[in-house]
N, C-alpha and C positions, 0 to 999 in steps of 0.2 A: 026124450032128452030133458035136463033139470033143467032148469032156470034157475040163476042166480037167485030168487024171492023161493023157491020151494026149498034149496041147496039149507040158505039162512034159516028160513023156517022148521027145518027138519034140526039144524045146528042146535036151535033155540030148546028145540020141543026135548033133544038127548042131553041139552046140559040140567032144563030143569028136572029131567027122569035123575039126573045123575044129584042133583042136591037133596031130590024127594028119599031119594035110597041112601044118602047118607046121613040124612034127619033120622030116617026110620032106624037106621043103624045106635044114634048117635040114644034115642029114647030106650029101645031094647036094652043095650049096655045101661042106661041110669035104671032099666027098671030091674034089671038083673041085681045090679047094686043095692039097689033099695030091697028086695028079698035078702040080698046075703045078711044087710046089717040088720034087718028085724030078723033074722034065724041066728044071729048072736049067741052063744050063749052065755049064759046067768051061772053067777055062781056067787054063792054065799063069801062073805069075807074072812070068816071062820075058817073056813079051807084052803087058805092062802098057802096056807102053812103047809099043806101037803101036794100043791102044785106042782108038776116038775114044770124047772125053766131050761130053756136051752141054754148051754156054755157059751161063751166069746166064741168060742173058733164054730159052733152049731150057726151062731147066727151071721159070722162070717160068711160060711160057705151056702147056707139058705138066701142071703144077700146076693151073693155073687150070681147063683144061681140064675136066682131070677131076672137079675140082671142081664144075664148072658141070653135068656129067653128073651126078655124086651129088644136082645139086641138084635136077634134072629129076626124078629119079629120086622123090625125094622127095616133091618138088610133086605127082607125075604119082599116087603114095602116099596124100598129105592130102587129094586131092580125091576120088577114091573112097573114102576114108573118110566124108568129110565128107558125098557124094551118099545113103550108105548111112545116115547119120545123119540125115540129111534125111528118106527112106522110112522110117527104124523111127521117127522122131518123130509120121508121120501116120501111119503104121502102128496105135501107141500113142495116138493121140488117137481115130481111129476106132474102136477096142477099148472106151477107154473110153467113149464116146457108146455102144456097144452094150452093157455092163453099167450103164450108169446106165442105159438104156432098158427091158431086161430087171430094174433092180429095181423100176421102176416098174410095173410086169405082175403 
């Protein structure tokens, strides 16, 4: 059987797993970053002139695009949030049915 001091302990030990993995994540992405902009590339200002650029309506819909990705992204984010908030809600109501049951004892 837990004990309340093992319960918190164990609480303690998976929130800071969970900040260490989100650090780790948080450096990976800057270091990813840092590769992409030194693999940049250079280009002569001489050649400006023969650059293709995209039209208004190319960088609209590259825009949107991406956007629509961030949004998924997001979406795809709040909803396993939300499932997980779902679980620790009956998680917590079933706890507390077993300490009001247990002070009744």
């Amino acid at each position: 059987m837990k004990t309340y001091t093992n319960y918190f302990e164990q609480a303690q030990a998976e929130f800071l797993n969970s900040i260490k993995q989100a650090q780790e994540l948080n450096v990976k992405a800057l270091e990813s970053f840092t590769t992409l902009v030194a693999n940049a590339p250079s280009f002569d200002l001489k050649d400006t002139a023969t650059m293709t650029v995209p039209t208004p309506s190319e960088i609209v819909e590259r825009t949107f695009a991406f956007t629509n990705e961030l949004m998924e992204t997001r979406k795809s984010y709040m909803v396993k949030l939300a499932e997980l908030a779902t679980e620790a809600q009956k998680q917590f109501t079933d706890a507390a049915k077993r300490v009001a049951e247990s002070a009744k004892n």
